[in-house]
N, C-alpha and C positions, 0 to 999 in steps of 0.2 A: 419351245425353242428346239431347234436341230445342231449339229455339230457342224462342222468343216475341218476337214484334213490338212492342215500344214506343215510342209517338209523345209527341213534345213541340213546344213551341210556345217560338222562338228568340226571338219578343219579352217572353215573357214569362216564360222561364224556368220553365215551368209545364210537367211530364210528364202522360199521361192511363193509369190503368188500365181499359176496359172503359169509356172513355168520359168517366170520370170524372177530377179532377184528384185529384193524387198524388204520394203522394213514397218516394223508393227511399231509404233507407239502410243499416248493416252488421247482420245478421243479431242481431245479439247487441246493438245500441242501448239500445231501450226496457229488455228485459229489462235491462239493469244500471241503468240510470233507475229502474225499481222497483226496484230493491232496494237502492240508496240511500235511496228515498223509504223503505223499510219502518224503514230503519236508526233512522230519524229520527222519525217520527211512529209506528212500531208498526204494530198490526194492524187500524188505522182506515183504513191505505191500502188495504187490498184493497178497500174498498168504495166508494173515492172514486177509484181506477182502474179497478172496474169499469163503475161508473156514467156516467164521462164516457167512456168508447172504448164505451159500450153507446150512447150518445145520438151520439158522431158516425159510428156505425159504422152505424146507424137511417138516417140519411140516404146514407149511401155506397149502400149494400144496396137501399134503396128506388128509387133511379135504375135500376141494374143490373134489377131484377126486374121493374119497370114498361117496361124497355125488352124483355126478354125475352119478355114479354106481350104487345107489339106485334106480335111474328110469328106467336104463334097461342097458345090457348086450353092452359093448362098444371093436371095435377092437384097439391094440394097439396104430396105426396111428390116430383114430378118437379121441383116450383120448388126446393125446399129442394136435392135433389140436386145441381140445377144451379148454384147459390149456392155449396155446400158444396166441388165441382170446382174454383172459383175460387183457394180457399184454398192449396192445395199451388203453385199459378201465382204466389202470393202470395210467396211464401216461408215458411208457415206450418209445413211441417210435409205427413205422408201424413195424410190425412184421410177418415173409413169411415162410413158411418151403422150403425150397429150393432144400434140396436132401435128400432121405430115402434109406437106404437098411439094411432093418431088418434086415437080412443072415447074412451081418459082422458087424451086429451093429454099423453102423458109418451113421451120422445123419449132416445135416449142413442148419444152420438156419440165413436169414438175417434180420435185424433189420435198417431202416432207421428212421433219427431224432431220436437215441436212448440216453435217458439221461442221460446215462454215459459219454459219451464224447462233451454233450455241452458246457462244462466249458477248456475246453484243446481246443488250437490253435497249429496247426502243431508241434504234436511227432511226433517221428520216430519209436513210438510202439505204438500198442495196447494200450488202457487205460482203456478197460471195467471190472476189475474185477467182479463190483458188478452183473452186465448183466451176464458173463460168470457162476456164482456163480449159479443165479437163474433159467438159463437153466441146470445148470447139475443138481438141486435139482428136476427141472422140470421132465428131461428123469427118472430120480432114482427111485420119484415115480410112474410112469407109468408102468414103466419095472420091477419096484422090485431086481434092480439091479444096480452096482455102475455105476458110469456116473465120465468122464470126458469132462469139457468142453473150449477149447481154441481156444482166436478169432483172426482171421488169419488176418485179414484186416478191418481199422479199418475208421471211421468218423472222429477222430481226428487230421489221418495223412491226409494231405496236397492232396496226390492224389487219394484218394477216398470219395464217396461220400454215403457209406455205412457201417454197420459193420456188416463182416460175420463170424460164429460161428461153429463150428465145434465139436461135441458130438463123444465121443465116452464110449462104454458100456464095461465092462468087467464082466466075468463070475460068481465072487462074488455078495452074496445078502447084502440088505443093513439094514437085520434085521429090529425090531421094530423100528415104528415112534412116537410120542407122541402126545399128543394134542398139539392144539392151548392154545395162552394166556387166551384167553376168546373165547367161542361161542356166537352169537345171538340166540337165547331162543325161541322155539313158544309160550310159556305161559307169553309170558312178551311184552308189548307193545312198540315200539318204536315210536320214531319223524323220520321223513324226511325230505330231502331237496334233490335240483339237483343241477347236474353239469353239464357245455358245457362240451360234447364231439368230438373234432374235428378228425374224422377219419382217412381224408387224413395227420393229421401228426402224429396222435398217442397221442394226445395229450388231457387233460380234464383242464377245467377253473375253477377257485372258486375264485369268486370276484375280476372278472378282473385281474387272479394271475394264470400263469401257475403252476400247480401243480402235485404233484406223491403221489400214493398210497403206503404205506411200509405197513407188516407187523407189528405191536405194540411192538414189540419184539426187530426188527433186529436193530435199531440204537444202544438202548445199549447193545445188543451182541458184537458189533463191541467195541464199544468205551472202553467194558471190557478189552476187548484181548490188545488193545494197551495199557489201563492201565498198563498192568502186561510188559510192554518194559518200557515208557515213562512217568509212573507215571501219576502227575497232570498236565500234559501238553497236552495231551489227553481231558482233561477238560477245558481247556483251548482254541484249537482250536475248539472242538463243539460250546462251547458257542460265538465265537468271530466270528464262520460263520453262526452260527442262527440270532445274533445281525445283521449283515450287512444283509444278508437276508432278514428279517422282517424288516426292512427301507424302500428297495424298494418294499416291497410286501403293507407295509400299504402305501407308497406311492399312490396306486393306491386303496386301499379298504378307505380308506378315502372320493374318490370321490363317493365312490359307496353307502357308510353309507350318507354324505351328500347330494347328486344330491335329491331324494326323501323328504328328511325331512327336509331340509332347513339348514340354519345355526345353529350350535348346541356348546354348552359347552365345553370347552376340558374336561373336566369329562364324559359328556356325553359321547364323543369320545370312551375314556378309557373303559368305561361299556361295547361301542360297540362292541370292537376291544376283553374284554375279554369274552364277549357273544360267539364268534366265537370259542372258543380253545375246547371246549365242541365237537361240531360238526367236529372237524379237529382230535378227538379223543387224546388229548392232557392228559385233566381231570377235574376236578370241580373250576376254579377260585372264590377267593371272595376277593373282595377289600376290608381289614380291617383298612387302616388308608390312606387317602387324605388329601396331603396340599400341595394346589397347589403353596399359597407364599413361601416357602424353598424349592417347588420339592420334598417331600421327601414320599415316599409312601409303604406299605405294601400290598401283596399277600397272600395268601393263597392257595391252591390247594391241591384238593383232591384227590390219586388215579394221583397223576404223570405219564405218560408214560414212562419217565426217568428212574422210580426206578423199571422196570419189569427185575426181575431176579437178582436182589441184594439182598442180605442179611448183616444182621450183619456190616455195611461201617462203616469203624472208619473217613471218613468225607462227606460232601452232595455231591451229584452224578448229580444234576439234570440241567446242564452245557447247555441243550438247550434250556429247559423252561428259564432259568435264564438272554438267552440271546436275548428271544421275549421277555421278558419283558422290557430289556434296550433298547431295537430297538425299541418296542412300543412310548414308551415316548420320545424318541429320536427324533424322525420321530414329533408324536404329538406337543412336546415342541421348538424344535429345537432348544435344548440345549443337550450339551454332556453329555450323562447318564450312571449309571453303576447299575448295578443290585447284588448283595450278595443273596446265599441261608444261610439262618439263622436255620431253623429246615427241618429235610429231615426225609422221611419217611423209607430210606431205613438204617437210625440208629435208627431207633425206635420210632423216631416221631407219633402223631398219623396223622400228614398232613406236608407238605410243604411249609415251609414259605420265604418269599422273599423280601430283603427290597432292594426298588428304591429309587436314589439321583440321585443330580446333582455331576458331579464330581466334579466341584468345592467347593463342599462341603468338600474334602479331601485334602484342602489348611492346614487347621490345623494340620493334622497330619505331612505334612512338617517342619512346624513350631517345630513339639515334637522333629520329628527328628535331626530336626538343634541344639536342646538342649544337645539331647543326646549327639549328638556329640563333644560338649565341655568338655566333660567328660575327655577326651582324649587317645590316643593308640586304635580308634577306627576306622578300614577304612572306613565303610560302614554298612548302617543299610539300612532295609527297614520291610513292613507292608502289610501281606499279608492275605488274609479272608478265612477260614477255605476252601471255595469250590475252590480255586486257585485264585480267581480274583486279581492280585498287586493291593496294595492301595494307596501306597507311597514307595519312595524310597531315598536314600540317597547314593548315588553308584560314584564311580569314572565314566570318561564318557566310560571306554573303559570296561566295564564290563555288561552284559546284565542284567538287573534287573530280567525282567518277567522267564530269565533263572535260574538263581539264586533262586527266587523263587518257580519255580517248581521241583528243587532238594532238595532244604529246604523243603519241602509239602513233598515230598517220602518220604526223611531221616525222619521226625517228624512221618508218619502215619505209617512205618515201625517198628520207635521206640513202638509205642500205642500199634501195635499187638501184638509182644513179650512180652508185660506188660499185655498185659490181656489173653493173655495164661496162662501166670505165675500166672493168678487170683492176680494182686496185684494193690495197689491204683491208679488213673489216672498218666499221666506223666506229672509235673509241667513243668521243664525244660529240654533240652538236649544239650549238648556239646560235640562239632567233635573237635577233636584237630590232626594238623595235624605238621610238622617241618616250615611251612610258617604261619601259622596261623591256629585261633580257629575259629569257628563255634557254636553259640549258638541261640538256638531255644525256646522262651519262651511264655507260653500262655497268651494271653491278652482278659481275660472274655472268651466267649462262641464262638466269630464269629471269630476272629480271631489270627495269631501268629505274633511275634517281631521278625526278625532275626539281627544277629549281628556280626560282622565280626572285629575280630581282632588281631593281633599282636600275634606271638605264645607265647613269649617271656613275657609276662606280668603277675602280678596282678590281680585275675579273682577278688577279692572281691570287688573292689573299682565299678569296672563294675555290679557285679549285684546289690550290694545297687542303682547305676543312676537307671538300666533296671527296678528295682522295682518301684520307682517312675513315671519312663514313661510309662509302660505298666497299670497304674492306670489313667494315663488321656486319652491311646487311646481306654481304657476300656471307658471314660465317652463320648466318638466321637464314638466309630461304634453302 
């Protein structure tokens, strides 16, 4: 194994790959990210994963190539090559250019131990969008011209032990590219550190943690796109494979922070583990409240990676950070933890705040709900935190909570937008009334909504006088 150099910038919690800003996380991320996403919407994600890591990966590649250009005069073949070397520095995977033929533009490129398909055991397809995405952004900017790129054979499937990739160029250009999110600066000083890089599989280490280089961009490009299908469910699986993720990753940085220093604090731990997110180009952590006898703690961060390319969100976005932090403590405490974003910057916050518990802390809120529902004519209630995360539930058993909740999150942020189009006051309540039953959506303080599920047939007043009452004490719990 060899090293490689990576610089980051300590105010801003911003790492640079090759110049460009970036973000390190566990080798295996994305890939389970897709395939959650597949779980759920089918085989329309491949080409809405394609399409957005192909359009931010266009701009990452086009910095890189235009600056390699600056030192001197490069052939076709030799840009691509050099582009292509990047990729295994990446975490990508070994990476070979396999077959070229400028004349008809068609190009095939193979990839062993490629990261897209570590996480799939024997398909019967393809599974690489993301890979295929980021070669045809690759050829497009090399050639100045559109690229398609599909992988004929893959790592995943059962009888191969490779994925090969097949480019093809068409006569269309592919117009302007735009910058990157951020560049590295010569007038501005950075920090270092290294990474193992092991050659023969493509692969770079940070802290005993296989890891992949993304663009800073491309996670919530993606996660945008499927918003606009699947809502807050989208938010939902980010943050629940960042959390499992970051269990096993601090598994092993655990040993790597103590082996050296000795026995150390679980606080201490904590300070460790949020020292690193800076350097992983995450963004600026600060612990503003520890207590460790109830578990129950506060974050802060500055400049979220999360919130690149949002604007104006009528709720918090930041569903990966949210869910290193519950895997943080998880893994540290070895107790079940859950993480809430409480202020996000991509509504206007001036930072990102984040409150950690144990979840048995959200025993009470069962408790409310058990009340409520004495009320009566009331099927099912539950309690759900402004960024998607279920808090409680109160559901028959044959009805999905967490699903339920994340169509109650669309309908409710749906409703918001139409209201502040219309420039008119926030939305207190809202109610879906359907020939089976009502649907009512009510805000409880800042972090969280109430849903409520009942009888079409009824009395709504008797019901909101209880809802007023409960959503005043799960106001004094979240």
């Amino acid at each position: 194994m060899r090293t490689i150099t990576i610089f980051y910038d300590e105010e801003s919690g911003e790492m640079f790959f090759e110049g460009v800003s970036s973000r390190m996380n566990s080798r295996n991320d994305d890939p389970l990210i897709q395939r959650e996403y597949e779980k759920i919407v089918g085989p329309a994600s491949k080409m809405i994963i394609y399409n957005a890591i192909k359009k931010s990966n266009s701009v990452f590649f086009n910095y890189i190539h235009r600056s390699i250009l600056k030192k001197g005069k490069l052939s076709k073949k030799e840009g691509v090559v050099r582009l292509l070397g990047l990729l295994p520095r990446m975490g990508y995977g070994v990476v070979e250019l396999a077959d070229w033929d400028e004349d008809k533009g068609m190009f095939k490129v193979n990839v062993r131990n490629c990261y897209n398909a570590i996480v799939y055991e024997d398909s019967r397809k393809p599974v690489c969008y993301g890979m295929s995405g980021k070669l045809a952004a690759l050829f497009e900017v090399v050639f100045g011209r559109k690229a398609d790129c599909s992988e004929r054979i893959c790592l995943a499937m059962p009888e191969y032990d490779h994925c090969e990739f097949e480019i093809k160029l068409s006569d269309e250009g592919i117009g302007e590219i735009g910058m990157p999110y951020n560049i590295q600066k010569d007038s501005k000083e950075y920090k270092e550190f290294e990474l193992l890089f092991d050659e023969d599989k493509g692969e770079i280490i940070f802290e005993k943690n296989s890891s992949a280089i993304i663009p800073r961009e491309e996670q919530p490009a993606i996660k945008r796109e499927f918003e606009n299908i699947i809502g807050i469910t989208a938010d939902t699986i980010a943050h629940d494979v960042a959390k499992y993720a970051t269990i096993e990753a601090v598994s092993s940085i655990q040993k790597v922070i103590i082996k050296p220093v000795g026995a150390l604090s679980k606080r201490r731990i904590i300070f460790e583990l949020l020292k690193q997110l800076p350097r992983r180009g995450y963004g600026i952590p600060e612990l503003t409240s520890y207590d460790e006898e109830n578990l129950l703690f506060r974050v802060r961060v500055k400049n979220s990676f999360d919130v690149v390319g949002y604007r104006y969100s009528d709720k918090p976005v930041c569903s990966v950070m949210s869910g290193v932090f519950a895997g943080d403590t998880e893994e540290v405490f070895k107790r079940e933890m859950e993480c809430i974003e409480t202020k996000c910057m991509a509504m206007g916050d001036p930072y990102c705040e984040f409150e950690v518990f144990e979840k048995k802390r959200m025993e009470k809120l069962y408790d409310i709900l058990r009340d409520l529902m004495s009320i009566g004519d009331i099927d099912g209630s539950l309690i759900m935190a402004r960024d998607g995360t279920l808090l409680a539930s109160y559901l028959p058993e044959n009805i999905n909570a967490e699903r339920v909740a994340m169509m109650a999150s669309t309908v409710a942020g749906s409703a918001r937008r139409v209201n502040d189009e219309l420039d008119r006051e926030s939305v207190n309540r809202i109610t879906v009334e359907t020939d089976e039953a009502k649907l009512i959506i009510t805000r409880t303080g800042e972090n969280a909504d109430l849903i409520v599920i009942t009888k079409s047939d009824i009395y709504l007043g008797l019901i909101f006088a209880g809802m007023m009452d409960i959503t005043k004490r799960i106001e004094r719990e979240i």
